[in-house]
Phi, psi and omega in degrees: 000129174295173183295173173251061166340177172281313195301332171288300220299332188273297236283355204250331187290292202299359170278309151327337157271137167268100186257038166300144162324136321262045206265103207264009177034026168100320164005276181313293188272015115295350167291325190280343183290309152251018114024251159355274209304319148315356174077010169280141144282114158296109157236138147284133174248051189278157189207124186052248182269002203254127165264143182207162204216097172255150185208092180245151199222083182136128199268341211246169188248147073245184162223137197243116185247136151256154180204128172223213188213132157288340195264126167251195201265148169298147227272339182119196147338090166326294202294351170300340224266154148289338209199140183302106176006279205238060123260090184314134155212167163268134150217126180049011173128344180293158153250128149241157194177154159328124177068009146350297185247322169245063035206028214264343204262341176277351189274332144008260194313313175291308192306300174303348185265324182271324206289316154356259175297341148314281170004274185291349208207048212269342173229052173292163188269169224034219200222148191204102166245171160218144208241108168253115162237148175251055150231029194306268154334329174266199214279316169086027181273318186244033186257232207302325190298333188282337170318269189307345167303309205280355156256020140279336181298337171246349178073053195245109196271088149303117154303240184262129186223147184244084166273160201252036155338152200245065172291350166285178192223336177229318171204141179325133174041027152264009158214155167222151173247131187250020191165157187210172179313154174268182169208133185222141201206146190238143172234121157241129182249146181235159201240096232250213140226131176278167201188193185239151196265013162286315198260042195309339186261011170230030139286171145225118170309135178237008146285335178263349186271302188296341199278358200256341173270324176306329195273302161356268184318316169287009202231322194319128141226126221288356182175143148335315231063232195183189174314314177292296181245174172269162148344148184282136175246141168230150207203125157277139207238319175219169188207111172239154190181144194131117181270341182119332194265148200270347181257007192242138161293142166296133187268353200216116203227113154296049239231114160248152199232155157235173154222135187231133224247164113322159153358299200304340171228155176252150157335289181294347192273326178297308165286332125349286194267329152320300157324323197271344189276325194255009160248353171290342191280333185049060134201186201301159190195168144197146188231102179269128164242138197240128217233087181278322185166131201285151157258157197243166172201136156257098191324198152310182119168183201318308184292310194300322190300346171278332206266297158349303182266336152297315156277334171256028155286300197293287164309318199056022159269148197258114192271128169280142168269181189175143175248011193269171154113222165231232222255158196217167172309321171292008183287324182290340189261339162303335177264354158263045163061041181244105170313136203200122176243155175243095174266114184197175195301193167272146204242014172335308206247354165337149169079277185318135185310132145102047167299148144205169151220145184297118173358300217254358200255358192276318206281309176302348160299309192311315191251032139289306183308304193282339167310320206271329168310280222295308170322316202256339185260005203275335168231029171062020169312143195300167173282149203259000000 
């Protein structure tokens, strides 16, 4: 079993709270306790049931943000587990727990990292905040988005944030997302007449009617991509219709769809051309849309080129950038002019009965995280 570091010893206390969305178990406040000792101004955000935590240390810019969630996914079947959710434990090198990897072992990486680098720098220059929510996981209504209204509301700025997503795929920092996809998702309902299937013509199906626009919407394409991203993809996710009886036409048809866009598209140009494929079929229809997050991207600059030269310091690895995968809290902070990378643990097992990540790989974030402070702060460069 390995030591028991500063960085195990906090990521194994914050796994031990069971912090389902959007229950925040104290979470937040232990971070502020050491905070506080460290000189951040504290604020709580809390909004309906959802706890949120802005915490800054320095009135001038640039501003260096880390921004993560407290909340993790409900853990499943307790007894599929080798080892209990929230009894954090090492086995063979692992740490496992609920939120091992997604994300309590980067907020870990963050806290130490920072205690760290005051340490060494107690009069660095900018700003150094963290931006925390336990509404990640969940509906995302009143977590980071809400956050960021009340410092666009004062012209309260992030330069650069590191969210601490769990983006390697084999070893700490061989992919980092410098951007991620957009997601837009549909219910479309259609509207038939039910009948009886011996009698078809004094039915109307509203499965044979819709399926010929389905096939449509699945064969469209919808963009190239671009350097960044891949083609825009549409993917039907559930599809209902039906009474259950082998003799009645269905009077109703469910079909949700999601899409995950590129540059290359806007919303609206994506809803648009949905409407125009399902009113060219002529029939009845209503389409409700839920708009999860516009896509962003972060070029060269200042942080990646920090984040790069911290990995291959730390590491000797040379880091990929990447946009896959799905939607992440930085889609809220990219759009106020904030460069935004997603740096975090290996993401094998998120989600999944039995998380864990390796025990040595949290301490190697911790000192990627205080490298890249050092990197971004040694001579206080304006912000790209």
């Amino acid at each position: 079993m390995p030591a028991l570091t500063p960085t195990l010893t906090l990521a194994m206390d914050l796994i031990a709270r069971p912090s389902v969305t959007p229950d925040d178990q104290g979470c937040q406040e232990l971070l502020i306790q050491r905070l506080q000792k460290l000189g951040f101004e504290i604020e709580r955000l809390p909004f309906e049931d959802v706890t949120n935590l802005w915490a800054r240390r320095g009135n001038d810019g640039p501003v260096f943000c880390f921004a993560g969630h407290t909340d993790v996914v409900p853990s499943g079947p307790v007894e599929r587990w080798s080892h209990p959710p929230f009894e954090p434990q090492i086995h063979e090198g692992n740490l496992y727990g609920r939120g091992a990897a997604d994300m309590k072992g980067s907020i870990a990486a963050f806290m130490t990292a920072l205690e760290r680098f005051i340490e060494h720098h107690p009069d660095h220059p900018g700003s150094i905040a963290l931006l925390i929510t336990s509404d990640e996981e969940g509906d995302f209504i009143n977590g980071t988005t809400r956050v960021i209204d009340v410092l666009e509301a004062r012209n309260e700025k992030i330069d650069w944030c590191i969210v601490g997503e769990p983006s390697s795929t084999k070893k700490v920092g061989d992919v980092i997302k410098n951007g991620r996809r957009g997601s837009i998702s549909g219910v479309l309902t259609v509207h038939g007449k039910q009948g009886h299937v011996a009698y078809p013509h004094l039915a109307r199906n509203p499965v044979h009617l819709a399926a010929p626009a389905l096939a449509e919407l699945s064969a469209e394409v919808w963009d190239q991509g671009n350097d960044y991203f891949p083609p825009t993809s549409f993917q039907i996710s559930n599809i209902h219709a039906g009474t259950g009886a082998t003799n009645v036409v269905p009077g109703e048809l469910e079909v949700k769809f999601n899409l995950r866009f590129s540059t290359e598209l806007t919303a609206e140009q994506i809803k648009q051309r949905v409407h125009a494929i399902l009113d060219k079929h002529q029939f009845d229809y209503a389409l409700d849309w839920v708009l999860s997050g516009n896509p962003f991207i972060t070029g060269e600059g200042a942080l990646v080129e920090a984040c790069q030269a911290s990995i291959k310091a730390i590491t000797g690895r040379d880091t990929e950038l990447s946009t896959s995968g799905g939607t992440s809290d930085g889609r809220f902070i990219a759009p106020t002019g904030a460069q935004v990378v997603e740096l975090g643990p290996c993401n094998a097992t998120i989600h999944q009965i039995n998380e864990h990540v390796r025990a040595k790989d949290l301490d190697t974030l911790s000192a990627l995280y205080e490298n890249i402070l050092a990197r971004l702060f040694s001579e206080a460069p304006a912000a790209e």
